[in-house]
Structure formats: structure tokens, C-alpha cells
C-alpha positions in Angstrom: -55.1 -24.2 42.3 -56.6 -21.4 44.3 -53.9 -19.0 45.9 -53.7 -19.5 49.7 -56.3 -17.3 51.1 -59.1 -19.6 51.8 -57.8 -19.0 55.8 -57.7 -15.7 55.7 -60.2 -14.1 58.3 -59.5 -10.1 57.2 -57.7 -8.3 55.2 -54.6 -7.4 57.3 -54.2 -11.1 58.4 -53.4 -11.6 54.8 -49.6 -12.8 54.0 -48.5 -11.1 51.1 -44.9 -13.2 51.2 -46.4 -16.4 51.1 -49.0 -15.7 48.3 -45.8 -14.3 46.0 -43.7 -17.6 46.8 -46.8 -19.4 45.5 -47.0 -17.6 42.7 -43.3 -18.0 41.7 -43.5 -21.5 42.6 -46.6 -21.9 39.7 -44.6 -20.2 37.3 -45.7 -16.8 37.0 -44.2 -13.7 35.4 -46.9 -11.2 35.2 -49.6 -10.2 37.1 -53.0 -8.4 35.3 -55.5 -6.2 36.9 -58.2 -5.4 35.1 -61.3 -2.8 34.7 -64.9 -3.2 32.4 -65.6 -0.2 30.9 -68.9 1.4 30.2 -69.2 -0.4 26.6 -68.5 -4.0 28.3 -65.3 -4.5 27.1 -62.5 -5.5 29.9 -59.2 -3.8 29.9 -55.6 -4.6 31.9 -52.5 -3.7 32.9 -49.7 -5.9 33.3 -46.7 -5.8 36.3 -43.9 -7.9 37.0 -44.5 -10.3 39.8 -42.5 -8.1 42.2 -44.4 -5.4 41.6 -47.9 -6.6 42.8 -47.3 -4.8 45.9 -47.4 -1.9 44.2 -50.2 -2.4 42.2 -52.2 -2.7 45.7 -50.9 0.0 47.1 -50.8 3.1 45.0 -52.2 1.3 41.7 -51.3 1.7 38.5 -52.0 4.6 36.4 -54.7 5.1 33.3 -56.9 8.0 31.6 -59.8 8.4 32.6 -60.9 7.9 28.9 -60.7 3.9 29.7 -64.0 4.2 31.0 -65.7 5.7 27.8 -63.2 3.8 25.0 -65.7 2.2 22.3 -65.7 -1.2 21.2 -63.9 -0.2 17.8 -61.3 1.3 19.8 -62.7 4.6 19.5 -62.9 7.1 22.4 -66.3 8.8 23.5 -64.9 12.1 25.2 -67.9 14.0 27.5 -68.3 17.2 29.1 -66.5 15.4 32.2 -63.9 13.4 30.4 -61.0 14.5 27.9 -57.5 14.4 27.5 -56.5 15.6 31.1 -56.6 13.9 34.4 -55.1 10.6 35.6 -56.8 7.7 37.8 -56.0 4.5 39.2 -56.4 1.0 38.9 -55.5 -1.1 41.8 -56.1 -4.6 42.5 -56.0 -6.5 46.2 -53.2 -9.6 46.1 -56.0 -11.9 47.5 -57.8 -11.9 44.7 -55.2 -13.2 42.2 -56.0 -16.5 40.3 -53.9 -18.4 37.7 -55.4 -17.3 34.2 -52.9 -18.8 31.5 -49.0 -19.9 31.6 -47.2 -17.2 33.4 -50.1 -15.0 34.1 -52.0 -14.2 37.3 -55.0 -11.8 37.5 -57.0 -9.8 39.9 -60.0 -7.7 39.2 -59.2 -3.8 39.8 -61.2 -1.3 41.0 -60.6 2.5 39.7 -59.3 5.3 42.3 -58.2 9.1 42.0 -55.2 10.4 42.4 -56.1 10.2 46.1 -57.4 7.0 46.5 -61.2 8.0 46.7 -62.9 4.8 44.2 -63.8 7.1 41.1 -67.3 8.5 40.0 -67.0 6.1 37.0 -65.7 2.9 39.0 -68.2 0.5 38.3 -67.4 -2.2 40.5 -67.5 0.2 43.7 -70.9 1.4 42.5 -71.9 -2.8 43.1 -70.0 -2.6 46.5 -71.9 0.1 47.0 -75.2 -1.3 46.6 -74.1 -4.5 48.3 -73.6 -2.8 51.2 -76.8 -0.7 51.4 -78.6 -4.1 51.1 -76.6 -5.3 54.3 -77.5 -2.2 56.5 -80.8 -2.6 55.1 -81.2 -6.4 56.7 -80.7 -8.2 53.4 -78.8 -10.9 52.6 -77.5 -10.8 48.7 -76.8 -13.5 46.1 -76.2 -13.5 42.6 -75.6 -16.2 40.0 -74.9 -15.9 36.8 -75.2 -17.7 33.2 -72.3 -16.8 30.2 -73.7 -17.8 26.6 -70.8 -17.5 24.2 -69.9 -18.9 20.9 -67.1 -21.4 19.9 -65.5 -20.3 16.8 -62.5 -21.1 14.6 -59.3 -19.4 14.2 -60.6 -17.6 11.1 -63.3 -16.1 13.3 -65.6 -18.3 11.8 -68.0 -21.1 12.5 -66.3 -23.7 14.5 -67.9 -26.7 12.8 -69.7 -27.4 9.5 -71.3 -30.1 10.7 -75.6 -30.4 11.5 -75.6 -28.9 15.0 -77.8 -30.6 18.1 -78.7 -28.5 21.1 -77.3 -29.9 24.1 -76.9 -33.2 21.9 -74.2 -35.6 23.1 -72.5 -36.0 19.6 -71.7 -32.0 19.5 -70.5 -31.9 23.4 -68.6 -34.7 22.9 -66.8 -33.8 19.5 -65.6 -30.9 22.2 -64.8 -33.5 24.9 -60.9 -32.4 25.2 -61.8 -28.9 25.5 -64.7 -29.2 27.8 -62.1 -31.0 29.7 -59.5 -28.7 29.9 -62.1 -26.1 30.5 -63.2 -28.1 33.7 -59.2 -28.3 34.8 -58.4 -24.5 34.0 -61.0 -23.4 35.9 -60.3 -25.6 39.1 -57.0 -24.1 38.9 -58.1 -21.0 38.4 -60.4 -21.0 41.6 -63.7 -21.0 39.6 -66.6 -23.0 40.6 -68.7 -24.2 38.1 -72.0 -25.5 38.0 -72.8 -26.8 34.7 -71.6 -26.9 31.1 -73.4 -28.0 28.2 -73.8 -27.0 24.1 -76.8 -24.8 23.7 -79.1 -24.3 21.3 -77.4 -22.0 18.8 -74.8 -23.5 16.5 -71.4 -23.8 18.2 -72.8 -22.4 21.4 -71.6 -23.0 24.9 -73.1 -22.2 28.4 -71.2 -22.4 31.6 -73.4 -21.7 34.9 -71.7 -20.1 37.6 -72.6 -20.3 41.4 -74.7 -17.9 43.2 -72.4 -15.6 45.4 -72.3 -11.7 46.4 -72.9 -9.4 44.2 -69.0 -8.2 43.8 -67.6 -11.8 43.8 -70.1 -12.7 41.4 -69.1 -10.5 39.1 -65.4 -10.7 39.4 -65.9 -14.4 38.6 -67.9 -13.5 35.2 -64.9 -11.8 34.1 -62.8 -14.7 35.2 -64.7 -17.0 33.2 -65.1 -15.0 30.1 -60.7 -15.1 30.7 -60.4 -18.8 31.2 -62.9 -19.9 28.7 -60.9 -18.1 26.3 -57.3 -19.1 27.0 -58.1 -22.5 27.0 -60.1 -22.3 23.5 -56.3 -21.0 22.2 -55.2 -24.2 23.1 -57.9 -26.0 21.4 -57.1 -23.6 18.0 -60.6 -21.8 19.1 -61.8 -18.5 19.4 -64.4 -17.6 21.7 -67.2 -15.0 21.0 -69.3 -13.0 23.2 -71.6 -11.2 20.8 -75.0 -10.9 22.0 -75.5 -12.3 18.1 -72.5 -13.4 16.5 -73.5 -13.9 13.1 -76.7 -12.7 11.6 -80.0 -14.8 11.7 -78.6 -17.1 14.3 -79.2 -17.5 17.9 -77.6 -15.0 20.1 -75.4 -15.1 23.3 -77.4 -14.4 27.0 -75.4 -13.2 30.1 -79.0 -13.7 32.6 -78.4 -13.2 36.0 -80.5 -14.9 38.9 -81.0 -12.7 41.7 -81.8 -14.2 45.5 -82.5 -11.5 48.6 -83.5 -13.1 52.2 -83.7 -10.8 55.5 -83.7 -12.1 59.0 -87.3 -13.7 58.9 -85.9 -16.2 55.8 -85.9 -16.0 51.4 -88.1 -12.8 50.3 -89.0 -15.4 47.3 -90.5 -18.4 49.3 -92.2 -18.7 52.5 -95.2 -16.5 52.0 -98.5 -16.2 51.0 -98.3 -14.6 47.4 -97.9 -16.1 44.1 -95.6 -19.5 44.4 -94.9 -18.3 47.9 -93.4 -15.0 47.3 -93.3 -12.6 50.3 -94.7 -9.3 49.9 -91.0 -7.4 50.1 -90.0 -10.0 47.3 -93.0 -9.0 45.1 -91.7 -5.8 45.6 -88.2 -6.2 44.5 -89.9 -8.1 41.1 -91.9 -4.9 40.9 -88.9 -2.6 41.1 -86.9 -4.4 38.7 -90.0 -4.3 36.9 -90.9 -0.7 36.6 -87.6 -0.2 36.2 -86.6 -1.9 32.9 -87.5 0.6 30.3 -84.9 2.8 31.8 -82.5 0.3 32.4 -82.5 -1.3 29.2 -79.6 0.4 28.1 -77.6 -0.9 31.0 -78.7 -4.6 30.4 -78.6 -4.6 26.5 -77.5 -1.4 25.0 -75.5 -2.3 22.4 -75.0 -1.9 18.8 -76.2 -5.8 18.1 -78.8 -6.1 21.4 -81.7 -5.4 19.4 -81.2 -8.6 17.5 -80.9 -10.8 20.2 -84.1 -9.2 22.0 -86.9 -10.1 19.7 -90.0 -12.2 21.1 -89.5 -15.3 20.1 -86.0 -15.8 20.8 -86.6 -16.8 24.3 -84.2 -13.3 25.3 -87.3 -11.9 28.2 -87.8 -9.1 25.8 -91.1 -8.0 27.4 -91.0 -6.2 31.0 -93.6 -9.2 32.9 -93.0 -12.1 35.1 -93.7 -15.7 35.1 -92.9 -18.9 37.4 -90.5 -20.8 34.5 -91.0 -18.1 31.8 -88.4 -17.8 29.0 -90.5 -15.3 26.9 -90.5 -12.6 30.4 -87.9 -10.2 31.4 -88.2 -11.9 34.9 -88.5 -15.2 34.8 -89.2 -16.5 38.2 -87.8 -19.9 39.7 -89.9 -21.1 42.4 -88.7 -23.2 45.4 -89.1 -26.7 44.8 -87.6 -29.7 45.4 -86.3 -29.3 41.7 -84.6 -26.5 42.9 -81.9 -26.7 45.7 -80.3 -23.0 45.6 -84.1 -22.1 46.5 -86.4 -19.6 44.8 -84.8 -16.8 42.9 -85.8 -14.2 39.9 -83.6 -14.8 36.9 -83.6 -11.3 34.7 -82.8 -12.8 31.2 -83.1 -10.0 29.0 -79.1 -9.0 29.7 -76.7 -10.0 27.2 -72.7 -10.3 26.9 -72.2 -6.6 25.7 -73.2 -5.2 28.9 -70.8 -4.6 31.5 -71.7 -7.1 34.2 -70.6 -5.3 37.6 -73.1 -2.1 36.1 -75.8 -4.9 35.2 -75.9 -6.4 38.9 -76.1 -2.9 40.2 -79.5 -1.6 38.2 -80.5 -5.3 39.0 -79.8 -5.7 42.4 -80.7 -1.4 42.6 -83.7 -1.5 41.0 -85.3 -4.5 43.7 -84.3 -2.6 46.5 -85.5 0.5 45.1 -89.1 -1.5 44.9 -89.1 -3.1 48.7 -88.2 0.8 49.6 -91.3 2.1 48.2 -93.4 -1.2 48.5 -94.0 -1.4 45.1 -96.4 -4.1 43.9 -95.8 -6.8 42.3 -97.9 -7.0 38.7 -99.8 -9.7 37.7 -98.4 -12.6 36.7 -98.2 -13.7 32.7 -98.2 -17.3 33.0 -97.5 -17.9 29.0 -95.9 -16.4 25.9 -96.6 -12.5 26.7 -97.1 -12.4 22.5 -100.2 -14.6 23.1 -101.7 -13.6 25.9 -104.7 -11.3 26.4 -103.3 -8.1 28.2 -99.9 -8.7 28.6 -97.4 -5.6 28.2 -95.7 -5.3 24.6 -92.0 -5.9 24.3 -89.6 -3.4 24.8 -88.8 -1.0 22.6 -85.3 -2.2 21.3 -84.0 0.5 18.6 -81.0 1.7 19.9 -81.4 5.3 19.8 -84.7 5.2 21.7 -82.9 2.9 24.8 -80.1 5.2 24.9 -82.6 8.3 25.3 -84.9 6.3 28.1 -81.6 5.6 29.5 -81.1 9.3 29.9 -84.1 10.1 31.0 -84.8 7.7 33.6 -84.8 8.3 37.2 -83.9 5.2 38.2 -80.7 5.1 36.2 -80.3 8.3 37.6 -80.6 7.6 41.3 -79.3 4.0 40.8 -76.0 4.7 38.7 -75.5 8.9 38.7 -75.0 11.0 36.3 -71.6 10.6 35.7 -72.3 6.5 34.5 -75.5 7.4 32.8 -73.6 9.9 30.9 -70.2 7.8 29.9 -72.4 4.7 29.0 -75.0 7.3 27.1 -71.8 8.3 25.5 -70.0 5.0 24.0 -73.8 4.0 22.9 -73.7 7.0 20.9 -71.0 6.5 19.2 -71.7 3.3 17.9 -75.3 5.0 16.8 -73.1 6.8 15.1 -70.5 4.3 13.8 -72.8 1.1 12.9 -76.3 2.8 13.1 -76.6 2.5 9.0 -74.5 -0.5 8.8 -75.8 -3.7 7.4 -76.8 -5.7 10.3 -74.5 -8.4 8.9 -71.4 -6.1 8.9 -72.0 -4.8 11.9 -72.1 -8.9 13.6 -68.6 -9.1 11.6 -67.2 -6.3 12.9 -68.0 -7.3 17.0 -67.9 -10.9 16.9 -64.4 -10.3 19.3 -65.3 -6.8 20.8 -66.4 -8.8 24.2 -64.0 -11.5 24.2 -61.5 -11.7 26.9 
């Protein structure tokens, strides 16, 4: 079950003592705080239970290299980061959940040496923004999707047999560990929304509730965490490849982004297309214009540019459209069909992208658009590949994301040099490592790089 915080009012009312018995009393040994780097992969440190204080208070220390270590456990050294230095991680005791037997976890947050949150501390940067909104009038919620793979111990496919999307027979051949799932994450303190197969052979989706930014976030992790300790059980592996195995569907991470100020949902209530408000065609604008910049943020990894083809239903074309799965933005209207109210879904984003850094140029780049009023482009009601004017997709070759990425103001603005640099960085490298690798390899070699 969730730890005993659901009272707590503000930090300092928090009681330490009793969320330490509870945790002895479930059994657990360890505590885990963990970071995402810049190449999407989440990292830990473990503590003895009586050490959690500790880990709150002056953290635990790591090199500032974890931010730029590469998905084949390379290291992508910058200008700004070598072998010297020390930083940080640090976790708040509130935040621990029940991951596996024995094992509790927080989400960390990376400091200096004197607890200033560091240049490259990704999940600060969403705090950041989240508060900016706030000052700004706005009200903030993000929900997210996780596609991932089932697969077998062997790293393989976790069934031989004819595959159904979202067929009964396939869901139910996976009934005990759907199950389980559903348990592990109650006790975890993750509320889920829905889980079903998908379309792609072995594939799963789990639907996560719309929250702020931060906690949203956090609770991607946490999923990615329990959905993969409780495939162990079930003698599973879990993948979060953007395309696990060559020539077959890949694995989305879309986020759905909701904004409301004091006068009611920027998405609904007005007079533009499906009701959007003028400051909400603005936010779709900025995300938008955006994109092209951004791209290496959302899907900049060695195996994105397989999963973003038209087509594939991945958004890989910068328009919008009420219901759209062929554009970047695919807009949900309010309806009765649709009790968490209108939102914009961005579905281009996929598992290799680090997902506190991909609500940030999401959540940035729409307040970035109401600032300067940007407006909203026409709609593209259909499949962008066959409609008359619609924008081409997106240049996906790696190199050429990594270099808008670069170059882009809003990244610039958004994230700062320091993040556009690290993640331009650990892109390189696996330019450098897998750029003239058969694609095939390359799926082989990162089924697990993402997997938690």
C-alpha cells in the first residue's frame, strides 16, 4: 500500500519515524533513489533503510558523468563534464513506494555540492516550468501512455502464437500477470487507468492518470519499475524500445497535455475549432512551431527514426487534428466521450526519451506560444500523407535531429545549453556507435537499454 503521507498538509508536517516503522513493518531492506539521464535510461543508488535520512538530507554522491552515460554504457564526456567534480542525488522520504520484495524507491533530484539542483537536473528543469505556469495563472496536468513489449527470458518474443490487437485470447493468455500487475501497482501507490494488449505482437499499454507535471513523471518511472519486477515473476522481460525488433510495431510514450487558467480549460469553452480558446490555440501553436527543434528531445534516439514513419500511426508530421493518429498533436476534444475534458495528446515521443525533459519542451514549448500569441495553424482533419497542403513529416535521420536540436532556440531557451549540449552529446555517440549498424543489430543491441 501507499506509505502514510496521504495526510500530510507540508513538508515539515511530515513524520519521518512513522513512515520508517512502516517500511520495516512491509519488509524492507533497501531504499533506491533514482535519476534519468540525458539518453533515457534511469539510474539508482541503493541505502540501507536507516539511512534514508541521509539520503534526504545531504544525498548521496555520483559523477556528474551520470548525466551523459550512453545507453551501451559508454560515457559522452563534454567541454563541461569529465572526470572531476562530484554532485548529488537526493530523494524526499514522502515519496517512497514499495517497488519489489525488500525494496522501496523515491525519485531523486540531482544537487551540487551545495545543494543548489544542478544545471543538468532534469527533473528540477520540469519543476521549473511547473511553477512558471502557476505564477503565470495556469493550472497544469499531464497524463501519460507507456507502450512496451513483453518478451521472454531469452530476450525474445514472448509468444509464438498468431497475435490479436487488444484481442481477449492474447490479454487473457496473460491474465496472471495482468493481475499481479494490477496488485503491484495498488501497492505501489500507482493509479492506473487502463491496460490492454496493443497492436504490435506481445505489446502492452498501461494509461496513467493525468497529474502535475513532476508527479507525472515520477509515476512513468514508477511504472516502467513495477511493470518490470512483476514480469520477473511471470519469467518475462519487459522492453522499452521505441522498436524492439525490426519490421514490427514500435513502443509510444505520448503524453496528453491539459492547461486551464482562472476563466476555465484553454481547450474547451471557446469559440475556435472544437471549442478551443485562443491562448489554447496558442499553446498547440507553440508546441507546434516548436517540434523541429525539439525532436531530438521527444525521439532522438538511435532506433526513433524507425518508429516515426507515416504510416505507423507515431504523429510523425508537425499538424494537428481532433482524433488524429497520423499528427504530431492529436487533439481530444471535450465530449461526453471524454470525462478528463479536452486535452492535446503529442504522440510523436517514444520510450528512449527521458520523460521529465519530454514534459518540459512539451509543457515549455505551449507556454512559450500563449507568451507570444502564437496562432494556431490550420487544422489537417485526415492522414497529413493524403491531404492537399499538409506539412511533410519530419525529418527523422538522426544526425539531422541532433543538429536542429542544436540549433534551435527553443531548446535553447526551454532546456539551456548545458541539457542541449549533454543530450547533443550521448546522441552523438550513438551516431557514432550504431550509425552504420544494420538496423536489425542495432534493435538487438537496445531491446533492454530503457528497461527498468
Amino acid at each position: 500500500m501507499p506509505l502514510p503521507t496521504g495526510d500530510r498538509e507540508e513538508p515539515a508536517a511530515f513524520d519521518l519515524a512513522r513512515c520508517l516503522a512502516q517500511l520495516r513493518s512491509d519488509g524492507v531492506e533497501l531504499v533506491a533513489g533514482s535519476i534519468t539521464d540525458l539518453a533515457g535510461v534511469t539510474r539508482g543508488k541503493y541505502v540501507p533503510l536507516h539511512r534514508v535520512e541521509a539520503f534526504a538530507r545531504s544525498g548521496m554522491g555520483v559523477s556528474p558523468s551520470w548525466s551523459v552515460f550512453c545507453v551501451d554504457t559508454g560515457i559522452a564526456f563534454t567541454p563541461s563534464i569529465g572526470v572531476a567534480g562530484d554532485l548529488r542525488i537526493r530523494i524526499d522520504p514522502a515519496d517512497l513506494r514499495i517497488v519489489d520484495d525488500g525494496v522501496a524507491w523515491a525519485p531523486a533530484s540531482l544537487y551540487d555540492q551545495h545543494g543548489r539542483p544542478a544545471p543538468l537536473c532534469v527533473r528540477s528543469l520540469l519543476a521549473g516550468l511547473e511553477a512558471r505556469a502557476a505564477e503565470a495563472g495556469l493550472t497544469v496536468l499531464i497524463g501519460a501512455e507507456l507502450e512496451c513489449t513483453m518478451l521472454a527470458a531469452d530476450g525474445s518474443h514472448a509468444s509464438a502464437d498468431p497475435w490479436s490487437p487488444y484481442g481477449m485470447r492474447t490479454s487473457l493468455d496473460r491474465s496472471a500477470f495482468l493481475v499481479d500487475l494490477a496488485r503491484a501497482a495498488e501497492k505501489a501507490g500507482l493509479s492506473l487507468e487502463q491496460i490492454h494488449t496493443e497492436y504490435g505482437h506481445d505489446q502492452l499499454e498501461v494509461s496513467l492518470p493525468p497529474a502535475t507535471p513532476v508527479a507525472t513523471a515520477d509515476a512513468v518511472i514508477l511504472a516502467r519499475m513495477v511493470i518490470g519486477r512483476v514480469a520477473a515473476r511471470h519469467n518475462l522481460k519487459i522492453s522499452f524500445s521505441p522498436v524492439p525488433f525490426d519490421g514490427e510495431a514500435g513502443n509510444g510514450a505520448h503524453l496528453h497535455l491539459s492547461l486551464a487558467d482562472a476563466q476555465g480549460p484553454l481547450f474547451s469553452g471557446g469559440d475556435g475549432p472544437h471549442g478551443i480558446r485562443p491562448a489554447g490555440g496558442s499553446a498547440i501553436a507553440g508546441v507546434l512551431e516548436a517540434l523541429p527543434g525539439l525532436l531530438g528531445v521527444y525521439a532522438g534516439s538511435a532506433l526513433s527514426a524507425a518508429r516515426l514513419k507515416p504510416g505507423n500511426w507515431a504523429g510523425a508530421t508537425a499538424c494537428w487534428g481532433l482524433e488524429n493518429r497520423e499528427a504530431a498533436v492529436r487533439f481530444v476534444a471535450a465530449t461526453p466521450g471524454n470525462p478528463r475534458g479536452a486535452n492535446a495528446e503529442l504522440k510523436l515521443i517514444d520510450p528512449s526519451a527521458n520523460p521529465y525533459l519530454a514534459a518540459a519542451a512539451f509543457l515549455g514549448s505551449a507556454l512559450r506560444g500563449i507568451d507570444c500569441g502564437a496562432e494556431l495553424p490550420a487544422e489537417v482533419p485526415d492522414n497529413p500523407s493524403a491531404t492537399e497542403g499538409a506539412p511533410e513529416p519530419l525529418p527523422t535521420d538522426q544526425r539531422a535531429v541532433i543538429d536542429a536540436l542544436e540549433s534551435s532556440p527553443a531548446a535553447a531557451e526551454l532546456l539551456g545549453a548545458a541539457v542541449v549540449e549533454a543530450i547533443a552529446a550521448v546522441r552523438r555517440h550513438e551516431i557514432a556507435t550504431y550509425g552504420a549498424t544494420p538496423l536489425i543489430q542495432t534493435c538487438q543491441a537496445l531491446r533492454l537499454a530503457w528497461s527498468c
